[in-house]
C-alpha positions in Angstrom: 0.0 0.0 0.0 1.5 3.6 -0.6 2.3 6.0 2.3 0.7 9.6 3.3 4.4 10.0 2.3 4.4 9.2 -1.0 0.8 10.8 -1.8 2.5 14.0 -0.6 5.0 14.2 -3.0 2.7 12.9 -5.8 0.5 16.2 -5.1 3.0 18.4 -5.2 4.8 17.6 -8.0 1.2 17.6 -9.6 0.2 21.4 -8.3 4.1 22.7 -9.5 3.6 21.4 -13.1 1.8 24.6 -14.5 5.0 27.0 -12.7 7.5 24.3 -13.8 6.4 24.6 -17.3 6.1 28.1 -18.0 8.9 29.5 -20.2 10.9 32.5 -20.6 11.1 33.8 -23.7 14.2 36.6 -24.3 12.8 38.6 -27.2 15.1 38.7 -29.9 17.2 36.2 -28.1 20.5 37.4 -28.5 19.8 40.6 -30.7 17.3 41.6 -28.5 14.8 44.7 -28.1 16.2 47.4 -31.1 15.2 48.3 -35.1 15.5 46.4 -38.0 15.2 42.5 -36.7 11.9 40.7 -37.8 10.0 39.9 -34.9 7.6 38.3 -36.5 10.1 36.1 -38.0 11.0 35.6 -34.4 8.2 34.3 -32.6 6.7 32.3 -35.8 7.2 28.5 -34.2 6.8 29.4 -30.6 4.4 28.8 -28.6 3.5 31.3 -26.0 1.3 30.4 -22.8 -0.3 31.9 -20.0 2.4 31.8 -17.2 5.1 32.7 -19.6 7.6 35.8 -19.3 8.5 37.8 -22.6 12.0 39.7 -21.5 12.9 43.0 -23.3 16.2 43.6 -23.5 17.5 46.5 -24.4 19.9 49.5 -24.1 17.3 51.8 -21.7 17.5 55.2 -22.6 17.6 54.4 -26.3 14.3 51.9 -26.5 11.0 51.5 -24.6 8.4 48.6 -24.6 4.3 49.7 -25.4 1.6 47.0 -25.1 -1.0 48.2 -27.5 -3.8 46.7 -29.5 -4.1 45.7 -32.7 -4.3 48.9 -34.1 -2.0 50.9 -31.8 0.1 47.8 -34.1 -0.5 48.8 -36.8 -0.4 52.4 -36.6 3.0 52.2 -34.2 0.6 54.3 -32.2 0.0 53.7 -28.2 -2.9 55.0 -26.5 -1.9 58.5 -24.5 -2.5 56.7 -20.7 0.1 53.6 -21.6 2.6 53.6 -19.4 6.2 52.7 -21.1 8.3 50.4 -19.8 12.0 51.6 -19.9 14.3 49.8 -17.8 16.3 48.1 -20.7 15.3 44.7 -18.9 11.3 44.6 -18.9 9.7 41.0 -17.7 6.2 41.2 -19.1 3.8 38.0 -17.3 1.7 36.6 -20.0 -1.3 36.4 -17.9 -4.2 35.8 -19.8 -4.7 33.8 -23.1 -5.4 35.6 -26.5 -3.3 37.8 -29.1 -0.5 40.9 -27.5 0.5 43.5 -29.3 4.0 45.5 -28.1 5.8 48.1 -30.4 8.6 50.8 -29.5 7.8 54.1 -29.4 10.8 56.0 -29.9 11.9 58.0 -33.0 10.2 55.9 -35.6 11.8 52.5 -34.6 8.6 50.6 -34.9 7.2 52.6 -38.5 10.5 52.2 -40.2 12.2 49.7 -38.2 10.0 47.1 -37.6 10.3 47.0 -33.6 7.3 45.8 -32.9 6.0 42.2 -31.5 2.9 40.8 -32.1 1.8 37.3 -30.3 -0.9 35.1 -29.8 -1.1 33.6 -26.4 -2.3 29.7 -25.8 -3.7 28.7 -22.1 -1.1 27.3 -19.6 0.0 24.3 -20.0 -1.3 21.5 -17.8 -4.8 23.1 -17.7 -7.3 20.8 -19.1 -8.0 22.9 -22.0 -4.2 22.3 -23.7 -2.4 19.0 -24.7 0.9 19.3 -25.1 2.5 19.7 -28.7 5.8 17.8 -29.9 8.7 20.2 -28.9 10.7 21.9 -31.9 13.9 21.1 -33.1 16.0 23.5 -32.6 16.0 25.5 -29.8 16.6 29.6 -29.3 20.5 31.0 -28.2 18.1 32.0 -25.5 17.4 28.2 -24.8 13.7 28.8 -24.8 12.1 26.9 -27.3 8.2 27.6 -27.1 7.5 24.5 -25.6 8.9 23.0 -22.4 6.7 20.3 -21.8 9.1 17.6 -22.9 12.0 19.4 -20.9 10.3 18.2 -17.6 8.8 15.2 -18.6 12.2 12.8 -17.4 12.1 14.8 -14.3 8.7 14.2 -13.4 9.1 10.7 -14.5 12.6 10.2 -12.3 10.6 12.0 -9.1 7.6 9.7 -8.8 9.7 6.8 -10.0 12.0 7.3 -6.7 9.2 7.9 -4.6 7.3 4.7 -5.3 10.3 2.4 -5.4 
């Protein structure tokens, strides 16, 4: 029969799935947050899911980071209450499923540069809406591929396999 002890565990490991899986996703990976890279290009083959972190970096002074909708996209053109982020190492929590929209607003790095992200965000992982997809190839410079799931699968695995034996 199997111990409190081991039913323990078991729980946990289940409850720290969803935190375990999230990824962070450097934008740009090593190029980063600045004109002329196609960020589009970029996040085409990632998957993006609620629990994830998008990090900006970026020279602060010379860049910013504006979440805007889909027109504020395609105009380049925030809304006059966003608030800029401008610290040259912004950590935005994807918290909520559906597309994001994020564009620089300096000079005219996002009309004739490009600088601007556009993303569509899936549910967390683990939640019984998702299913996890195969995991890419190849993986970022950043290391973060999209999809973790099959990162953690051989430590889940090696955990309850410890436990119970």
């Amino acid at each position: 029969m199997a111990s409190p002890k081991m039913f323990m565990i078991i729980a946990i490991v289940a409850v720290s799935i969803p935190s375990i899986l999230a990824t962070e996703h450097l934008v740009g990976d090593a190029t980063g947050w600045k004109p002329g890279f196609d960020y589009g290009a970029w996040a085409n083959g990632k998957e993006f899911h609620v629990g994830d972190t998008l990090v900006f970096k970026y020279r602060a002074g010379a860049h910013n980071v504006l979440r805007v909708n889909g027109t504020g996209f395609q105009e380049c053109k925030a809304a006059d209450d966003t608030v800029p982020l401008s610290s040259g190492n912004d950590v935005i929590s994807l918290s909520t499923p559906g597309k994001k929209w994020y564009i620089c607003s300096f000079a005219k790095h996002c009309e004739s540069g490009n600088q601007k992200l556009a993303i569509t965000v899936l549910a967390q992982l683990g939640s019984p809406s998702t299913s996890p997809s195969p995991s890419p190839t190849g993986t970022s410079p950043s290391g973060a591929t999209g999809s973790t799931v099959s990162r953690y699968y051989g430590l889940i695995v090696a955990i309850v396999g410890m436990v119970m034996f």
